[in-house]
C-alpha positions as CSV (number, residue, x, y, z in Angstrom):
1,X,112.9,63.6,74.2
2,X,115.5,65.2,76.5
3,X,116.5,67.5,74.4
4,X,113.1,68.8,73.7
5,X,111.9,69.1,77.0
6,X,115.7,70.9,77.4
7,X,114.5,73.7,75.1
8,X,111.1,74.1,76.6
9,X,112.7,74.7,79.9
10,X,115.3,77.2,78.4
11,X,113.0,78.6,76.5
12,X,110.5,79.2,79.0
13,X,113.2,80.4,81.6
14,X,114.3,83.1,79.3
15,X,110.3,84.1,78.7
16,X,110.1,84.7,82.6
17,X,113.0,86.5,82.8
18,X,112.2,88.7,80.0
19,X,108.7,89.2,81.9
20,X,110.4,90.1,84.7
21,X,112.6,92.6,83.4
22,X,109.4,94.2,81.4
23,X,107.5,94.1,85.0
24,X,109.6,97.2,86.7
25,X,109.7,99.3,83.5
26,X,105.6,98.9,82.9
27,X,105.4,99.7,87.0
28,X,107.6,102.8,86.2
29,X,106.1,103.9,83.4
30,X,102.5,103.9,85.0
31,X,104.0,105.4,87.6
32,X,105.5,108.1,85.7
33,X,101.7,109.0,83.5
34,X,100.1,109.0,86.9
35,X,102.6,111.4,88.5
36,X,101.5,113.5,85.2
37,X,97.7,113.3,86.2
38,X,98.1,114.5,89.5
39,X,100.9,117.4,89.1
40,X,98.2,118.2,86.7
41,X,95.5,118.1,88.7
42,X,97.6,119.8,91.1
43,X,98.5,122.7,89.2
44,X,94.9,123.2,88.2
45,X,93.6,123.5,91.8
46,X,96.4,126.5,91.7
47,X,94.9,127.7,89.2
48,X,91.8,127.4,90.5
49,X,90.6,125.6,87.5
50,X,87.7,123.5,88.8
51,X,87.0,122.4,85.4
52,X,90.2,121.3,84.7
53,X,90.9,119.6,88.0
54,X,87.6,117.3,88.1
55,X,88.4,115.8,84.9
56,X,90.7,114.0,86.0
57,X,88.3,112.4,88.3
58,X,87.3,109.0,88.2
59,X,83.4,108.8,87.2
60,X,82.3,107.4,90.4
61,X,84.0,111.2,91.8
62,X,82.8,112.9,89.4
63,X,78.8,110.9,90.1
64,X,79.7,112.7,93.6
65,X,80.5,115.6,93.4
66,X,78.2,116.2,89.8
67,X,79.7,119.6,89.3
68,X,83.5,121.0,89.2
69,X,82.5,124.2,91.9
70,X,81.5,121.4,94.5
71,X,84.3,119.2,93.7
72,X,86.6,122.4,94.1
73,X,85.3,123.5,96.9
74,X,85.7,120.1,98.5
75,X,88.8,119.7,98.0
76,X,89.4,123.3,99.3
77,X,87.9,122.1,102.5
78,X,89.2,119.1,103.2
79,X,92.3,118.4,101.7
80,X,94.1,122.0,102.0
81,X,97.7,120.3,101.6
82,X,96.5,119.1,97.8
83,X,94.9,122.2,97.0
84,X,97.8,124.3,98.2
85,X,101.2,122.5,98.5
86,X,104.2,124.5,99.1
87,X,106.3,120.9,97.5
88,X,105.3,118.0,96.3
89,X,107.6,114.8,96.0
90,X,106.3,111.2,94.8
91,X,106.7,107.9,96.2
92,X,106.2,104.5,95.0
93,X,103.5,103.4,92.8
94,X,101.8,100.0,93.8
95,X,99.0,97.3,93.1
96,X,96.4,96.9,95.4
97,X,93.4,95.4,96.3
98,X,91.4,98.2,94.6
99,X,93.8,99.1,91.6
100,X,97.3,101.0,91.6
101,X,98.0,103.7,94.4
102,X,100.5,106.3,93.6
103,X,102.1,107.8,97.0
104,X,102.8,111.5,97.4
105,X,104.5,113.6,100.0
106,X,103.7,117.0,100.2
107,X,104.4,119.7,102.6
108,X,101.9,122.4,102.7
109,X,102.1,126.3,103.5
110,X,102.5,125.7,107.4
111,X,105.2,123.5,106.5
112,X,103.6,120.1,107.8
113,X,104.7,117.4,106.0
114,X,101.6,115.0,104.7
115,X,101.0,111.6,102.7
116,X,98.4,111.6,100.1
117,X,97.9,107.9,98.5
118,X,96.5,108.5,95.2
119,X,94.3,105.4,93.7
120,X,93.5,105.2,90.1
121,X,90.8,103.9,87.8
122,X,91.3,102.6,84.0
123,X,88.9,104.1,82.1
124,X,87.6,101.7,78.9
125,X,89.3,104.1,76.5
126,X,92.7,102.6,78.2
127,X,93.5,106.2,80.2
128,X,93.7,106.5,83.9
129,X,91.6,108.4,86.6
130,X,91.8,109.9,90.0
131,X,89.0,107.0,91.7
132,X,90.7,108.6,95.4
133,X,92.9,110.4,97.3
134,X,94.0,109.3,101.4
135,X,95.4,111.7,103.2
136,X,97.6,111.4,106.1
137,X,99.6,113.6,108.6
138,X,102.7,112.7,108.4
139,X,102.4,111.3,112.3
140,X,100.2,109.0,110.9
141,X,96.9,111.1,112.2
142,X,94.1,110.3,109.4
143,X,92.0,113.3,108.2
């Protein structure tokens, strides 16, 4: 009997520790497909590829906005550091209350540096979408 529950136990620590060396490398791997999604989209509002940047929208943004021109010119409005970056660096990626966030420093043309938290959607074919984007001064001044 001891020896049974002895091998449950080991076998049951080494299942956790597995799990939690599998936990950081599934964190930085989804961190690493949505850093992809938003240089993407980032590079498409270069471009100025409307099209291109409102698919990777989240449906309820896309509901929104209904059309890539006013979700372009949106973003051209009111979040000028995404639109135009001068550099872009990424933070961490973390679970929250309304699904992963992805944090993003950029510093745009003026040289003012900026946090943009990313938040991100599953879609039901298993692929991830832009559901928002929180943008900070870097003095902590929300716009």
């Amino acid at each position: 009997m001891f020896r049974t529950g002895w091998i449950a136990f080991v076998s049951l620590m080494v299942a956790a520790a597995l799990l939690m060396l599998a936990a950081p490398a599934v964190a930085d791997e989804r961190s690493a497909e949505f850093q992809k999604i938003i240089t993407s989209q980032i590079k498409a509002f270069r471009a100025d590829d409307g099209e291109l940047a409102f698919s990777f929208a989240a449906p309820i943004i896309r509901q929104r906005f209904q059309r890539p021109d006013v979700f372009l010119q949106m973003v051209r409005q009111g979040y000028r550091p995404v639109y135009r970056p001068k550099s872009v660096s990424f933070g961490r990626m973390k679970e929250t209350p309304i699904g992963p966030s992805q944090e993003v420093w950029i510093i745009d043309r003026n040289d003012d540096a900026w946090r943009a938290v990313y938040t991100f959607e599953q879609q039901p074919d298993g692929s991830w979408k832009i559901s928002g984007c929180y943008l900070t001064r870097d003095k902590g001044e929300a716009v």
